[in-house]
C-alpha positions in Angstrom: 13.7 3.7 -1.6 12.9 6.9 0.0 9.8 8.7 0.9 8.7 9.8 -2.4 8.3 6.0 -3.0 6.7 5.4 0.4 3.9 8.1 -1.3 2.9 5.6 -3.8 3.6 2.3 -2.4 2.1 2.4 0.6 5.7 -0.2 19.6 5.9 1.2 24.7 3.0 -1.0 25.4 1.3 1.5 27.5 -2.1 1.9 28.8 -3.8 5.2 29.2 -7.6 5.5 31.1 -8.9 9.0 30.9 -11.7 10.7 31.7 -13.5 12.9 29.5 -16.6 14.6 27.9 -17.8 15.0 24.6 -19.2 17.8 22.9 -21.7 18.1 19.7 -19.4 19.3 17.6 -21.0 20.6 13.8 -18.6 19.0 11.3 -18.4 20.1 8.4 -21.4 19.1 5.6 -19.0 17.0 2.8 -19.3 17.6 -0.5 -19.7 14.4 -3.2 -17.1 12.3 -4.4 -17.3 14.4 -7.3 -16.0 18.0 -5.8 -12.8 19.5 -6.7 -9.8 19.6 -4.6 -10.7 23.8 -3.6 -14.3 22.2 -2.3 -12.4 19.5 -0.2 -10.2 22.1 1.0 -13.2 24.4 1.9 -15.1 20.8 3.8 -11.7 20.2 5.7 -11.3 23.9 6.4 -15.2 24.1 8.0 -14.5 20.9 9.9 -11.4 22.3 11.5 -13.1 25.6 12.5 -16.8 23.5 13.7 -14.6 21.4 15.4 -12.9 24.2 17.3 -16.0 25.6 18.6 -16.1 26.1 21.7 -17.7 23.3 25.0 -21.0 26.0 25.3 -22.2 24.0 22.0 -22.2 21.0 23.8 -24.9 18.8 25.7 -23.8 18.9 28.9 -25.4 14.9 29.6 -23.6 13.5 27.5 -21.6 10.5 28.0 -19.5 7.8 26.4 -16.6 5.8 26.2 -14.2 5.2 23.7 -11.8 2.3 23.1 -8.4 3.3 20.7 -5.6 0.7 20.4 -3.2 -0.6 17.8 0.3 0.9 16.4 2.3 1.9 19.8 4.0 4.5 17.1 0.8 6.0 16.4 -0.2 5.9 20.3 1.8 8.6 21.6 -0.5 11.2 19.5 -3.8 9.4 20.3 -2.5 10.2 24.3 -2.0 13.7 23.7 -5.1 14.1 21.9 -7.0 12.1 24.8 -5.2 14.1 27.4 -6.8 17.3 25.6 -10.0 15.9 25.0 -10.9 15.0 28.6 -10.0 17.8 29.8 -12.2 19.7 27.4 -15.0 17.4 28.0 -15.0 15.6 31.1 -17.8 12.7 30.5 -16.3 10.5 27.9 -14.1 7.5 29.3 -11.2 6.7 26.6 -8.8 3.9 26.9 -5.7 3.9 24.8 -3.1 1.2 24.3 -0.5 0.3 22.0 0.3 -3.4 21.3 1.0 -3.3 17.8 -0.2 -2.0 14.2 -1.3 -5.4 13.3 -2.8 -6.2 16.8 -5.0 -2.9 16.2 -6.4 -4.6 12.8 -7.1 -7.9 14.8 -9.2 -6.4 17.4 -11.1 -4.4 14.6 -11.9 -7.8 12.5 -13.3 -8.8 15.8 -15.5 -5.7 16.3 -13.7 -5.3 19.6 -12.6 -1.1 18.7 -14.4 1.8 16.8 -10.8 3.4 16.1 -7.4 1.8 15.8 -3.9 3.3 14.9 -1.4 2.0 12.6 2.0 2.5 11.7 1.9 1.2 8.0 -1.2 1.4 5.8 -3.9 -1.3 6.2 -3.3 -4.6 4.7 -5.6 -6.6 1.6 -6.0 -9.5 4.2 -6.9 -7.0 7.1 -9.4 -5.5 4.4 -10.6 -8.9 3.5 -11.0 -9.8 7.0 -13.2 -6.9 7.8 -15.2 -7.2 4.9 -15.9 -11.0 6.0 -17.1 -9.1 9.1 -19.4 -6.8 7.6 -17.1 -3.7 8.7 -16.3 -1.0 6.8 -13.8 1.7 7.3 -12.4 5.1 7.0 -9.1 5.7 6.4 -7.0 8.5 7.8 -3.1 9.5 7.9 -2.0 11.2 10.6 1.1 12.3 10.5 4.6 11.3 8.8 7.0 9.6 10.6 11.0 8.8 10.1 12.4 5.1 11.0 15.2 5.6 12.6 18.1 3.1 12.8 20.2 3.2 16.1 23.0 2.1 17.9 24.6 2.8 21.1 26.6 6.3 21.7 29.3 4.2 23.0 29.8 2.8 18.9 32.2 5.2 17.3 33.0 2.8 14.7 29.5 3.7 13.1 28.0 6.7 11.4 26.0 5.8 8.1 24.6 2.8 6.8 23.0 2.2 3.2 20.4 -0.5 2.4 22.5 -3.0 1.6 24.4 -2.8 5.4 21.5 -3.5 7.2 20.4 -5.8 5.0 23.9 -7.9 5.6 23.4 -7.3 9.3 19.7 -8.0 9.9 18.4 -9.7 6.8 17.4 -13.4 7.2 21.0 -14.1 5.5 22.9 -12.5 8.7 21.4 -15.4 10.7 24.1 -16.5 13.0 26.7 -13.9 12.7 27.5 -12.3 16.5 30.4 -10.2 15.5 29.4 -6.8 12.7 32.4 -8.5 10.9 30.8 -11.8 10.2 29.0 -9.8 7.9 31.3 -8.2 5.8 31.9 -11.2 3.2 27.9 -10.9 2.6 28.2 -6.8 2.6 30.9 -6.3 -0.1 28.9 -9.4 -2.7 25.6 -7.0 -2.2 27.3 -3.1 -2.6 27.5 -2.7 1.1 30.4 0.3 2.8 31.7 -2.3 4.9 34.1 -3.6 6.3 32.3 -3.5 9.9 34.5 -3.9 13.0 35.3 -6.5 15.1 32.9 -6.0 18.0 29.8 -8.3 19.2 26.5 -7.5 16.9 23.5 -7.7 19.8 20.2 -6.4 17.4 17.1 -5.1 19.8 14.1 -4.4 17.6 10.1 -4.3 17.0 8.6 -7.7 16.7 6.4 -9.0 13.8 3.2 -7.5 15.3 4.6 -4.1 15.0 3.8 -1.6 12.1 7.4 -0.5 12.5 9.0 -4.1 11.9 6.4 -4.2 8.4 7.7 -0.4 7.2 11.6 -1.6 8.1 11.4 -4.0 5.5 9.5 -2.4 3.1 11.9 0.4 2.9 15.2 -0.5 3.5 15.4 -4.4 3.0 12.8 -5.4 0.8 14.3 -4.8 -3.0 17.9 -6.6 -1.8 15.6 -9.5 -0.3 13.4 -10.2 -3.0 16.4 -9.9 -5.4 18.2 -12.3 -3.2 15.5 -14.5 -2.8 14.9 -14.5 -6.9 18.4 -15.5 -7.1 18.1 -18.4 -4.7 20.5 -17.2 -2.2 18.2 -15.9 0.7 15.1 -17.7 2.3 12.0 -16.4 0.1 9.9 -16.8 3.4 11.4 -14.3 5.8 13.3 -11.1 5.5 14.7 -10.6 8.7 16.8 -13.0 10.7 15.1 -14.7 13.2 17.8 -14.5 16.3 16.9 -10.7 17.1 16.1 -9.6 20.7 12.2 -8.8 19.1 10.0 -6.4 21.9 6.9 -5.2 21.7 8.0 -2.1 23.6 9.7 0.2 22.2 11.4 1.5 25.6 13.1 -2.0 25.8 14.3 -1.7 22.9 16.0 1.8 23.8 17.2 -0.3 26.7 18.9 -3.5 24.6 20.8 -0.8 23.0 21.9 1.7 25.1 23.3 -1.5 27.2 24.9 -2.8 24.2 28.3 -0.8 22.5 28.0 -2.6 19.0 24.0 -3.1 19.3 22.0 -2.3 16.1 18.1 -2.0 15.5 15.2 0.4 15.0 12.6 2.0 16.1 10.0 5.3 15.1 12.1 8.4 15.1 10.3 10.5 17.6 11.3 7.8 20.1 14.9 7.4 19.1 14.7 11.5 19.4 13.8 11.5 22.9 16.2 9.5 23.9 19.8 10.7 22.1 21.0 10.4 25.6 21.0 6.7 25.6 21.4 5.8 21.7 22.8 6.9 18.2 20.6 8.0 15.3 22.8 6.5 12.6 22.6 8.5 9.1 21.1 6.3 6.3 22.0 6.2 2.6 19.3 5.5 0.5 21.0 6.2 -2.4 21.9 9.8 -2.7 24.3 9.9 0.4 24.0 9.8 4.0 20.8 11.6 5.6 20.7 12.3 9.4 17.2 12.2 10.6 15.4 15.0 11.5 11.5 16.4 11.1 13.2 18.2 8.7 14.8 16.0 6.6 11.6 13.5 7.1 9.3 16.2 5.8 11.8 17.1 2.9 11.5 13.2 2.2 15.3 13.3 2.1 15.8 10.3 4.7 15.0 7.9 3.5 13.2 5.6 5.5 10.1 7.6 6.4 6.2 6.6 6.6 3.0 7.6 6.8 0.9 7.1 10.6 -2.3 6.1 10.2 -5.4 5.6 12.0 -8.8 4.0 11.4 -12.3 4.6 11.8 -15.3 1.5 11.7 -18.2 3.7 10.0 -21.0 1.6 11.7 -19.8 3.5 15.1 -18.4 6.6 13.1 -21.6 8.5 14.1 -21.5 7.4 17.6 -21.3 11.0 19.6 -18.3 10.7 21.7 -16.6 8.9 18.5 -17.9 11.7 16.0 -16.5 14.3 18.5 -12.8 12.5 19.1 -12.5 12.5 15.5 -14.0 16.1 15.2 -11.3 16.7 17.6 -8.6 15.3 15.9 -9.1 16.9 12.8 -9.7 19.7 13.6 -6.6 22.7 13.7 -6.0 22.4 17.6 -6.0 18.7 17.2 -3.3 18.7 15.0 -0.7 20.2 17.3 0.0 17.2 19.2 1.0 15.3 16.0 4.5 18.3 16.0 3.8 17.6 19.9 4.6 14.0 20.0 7.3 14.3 17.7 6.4 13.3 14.0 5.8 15.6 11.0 2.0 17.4 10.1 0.3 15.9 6.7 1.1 18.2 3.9 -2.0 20.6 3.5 -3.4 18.2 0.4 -3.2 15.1 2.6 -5.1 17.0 5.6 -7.6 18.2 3.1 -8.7 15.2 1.8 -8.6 13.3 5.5 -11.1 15.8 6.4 -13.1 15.2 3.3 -13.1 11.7 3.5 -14.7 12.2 7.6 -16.7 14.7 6.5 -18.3 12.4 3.2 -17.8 9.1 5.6 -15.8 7.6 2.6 -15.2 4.2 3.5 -12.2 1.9 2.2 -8.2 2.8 1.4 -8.1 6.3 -0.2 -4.3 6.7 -0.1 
């Protein structure tokens, strides 16, 4: 599966407290549901250029505050854009914290956030959830982001793995095995490049609650699984083994395997970029030979494990001023430089069009 796929199918617990103001920025007047794609590229191009108008526009009284939490992927933008914001606009307190893609949907069903991030697109049961709630939402991608499979610099008996490796290493049939070679029997049945070396297999990755864990499986393990399953041979129940070292932070996860020489997990790719002093950003096969990961090769959508970034909107608070002018903010062409800045690959000009167009018409529900 690669990221054409991810097109159609569709953690760093940190917390941030800034300080800012808003301004009443003009975004753009939407045109109906009914507009061609030119007239939602002229909407998203007036909301960009409204949005970019400069603080005189603004009421100088105004005041807010702004609570934004979910996918610790998605978070790092959300900082930058926060950072940014309050500086620009020094009245508005923001909050900003990362637990978890699926912890961000939680706290939304209970009314608790006007915006929440998320690593994977929203679920039917988080949608059914909200709806029981009375919430509707707006949907918005953010950015494109790479998965990134690592494992310690130290492991020079690694370089490329296809689907069917980490599925023999970290699918819920690799429960048990401590060695990479425990796996092999399992890796050459399923079309695997094995045999793995003899060394001690110590896995360090996001927990269920994490966006990144969801996307994993998805991608790279979800086809073998279900095959697997169908066939009676793997537990239909769970995908990946249960005796991981699971973190909600991604930073501990760096940790587990930069300590480790034959470790193996995953986590977003700008974090495993950052830190290529501690860990090895393995090459994955997806089926047309082995892709290194880069924002090149994610936005190419020749590595294969790759995923939209999304975040969300409640449309009740939508219209709330310092919500209106975060999002304004976001959207708008300045906002969308800390999306390159915090290390994940800008929305294809379509995509960014029709974000805009959905704020601009406050279209509610999944439009992806």
């Amino acid at each position: 599966m690669n990221l054409k796929r991810v097109l159609s199918r569709f953690k760093y617990l940190t917390f941030v407290s800034l300080i800012g103001s808003i301004a009443l920025v003009t975004g753009a007047c939407g045109s109906s549901d009914s507009d061609s794609d030119s007239s939602s590229a002229n909407s998203g191009s007036s909301l960009a250029s409204s949005s970019a108008e400069s603080s005189s526009d603004a009421d100088a009284g105004m005041s807010g505050s702004i609570t934004i939490t979910g996918s610790s992927t998605v978070e790092p933008v959300t900082n930058l854009l926060a950072e940014a914001f309050s500086e620009l606009h020094p009245d508005v307190a923001l909050s900003v914290s990362g637990p978890g893609s699926g912890d961000g949907h939680k706290a939304a069903c209970a009314g608790e956030v006007p915006i929440w991030n998320s690593s994977r697109q929203i679920k039917d049961k988080e949608i059914d959830c909200l709806q029981e709630k009375g919430i509707d939402f707006i949907e918005f991608r953010v950015g494109i982001d790479g998965i990134s499979a690592i494992t310690s610099i130290e492991n020079d008996s690694v370089q490329c793995l296809n689907f069917a490796d980490l599925y023999s290493l970290v699918g819920v049939e690799a429960t048990g095995f401590s060695k990479w070679s425990d796996a092999n029997n399992l890796n050459a049945e399923i079309g695997g490049t094995g045999p793995f070396p003899e060394g001690d297999l110590e896995i360090f990755a996001p927990g269920e609650e994490s966006g990144t864990f969801d996307s994993f499986i998805e991608i790279a393990l979800e086809d073998i699984w279900e095959e697997r399953a169908e066939a009676g041979e793997a537990d239909a129940n769970y995908a990946v083994r249960p005796d991981y070292n699971a973190a909600a932070n991604d930073n501990v996860i760096i940790d587990g395997i930069a300590g480790n020489k034959y470790s193996l997990g995953w986590v977003g790719f700008a974090f495993a970029d950052a830190a290529r002093d501690q860990v090895k950003l393995l090459e994955v096969d997806g089926g047309d030979g082995c892709v290194a990961p880069s924002p090149a090769t994610i936005a190419d959508a020749s590595f294969p494990i790759a995923r939209f970034l999304y975040t969300y909107v409640d449309v009740s608070q939508a219209d709330d001023p310092a919500v209106k002018g975060f999002i304004d903010f976001m959207l708008s062409d300045e906002g969308q430089k800390y999306v390159v800045d915090a290390g994940y690959v800008n929305l294809a000009d379509s995509d960014l069009a029709q974000v805009r167009d959905s704020w601009a018409n406050r279209t509610t529900g999944k439009t992806f």
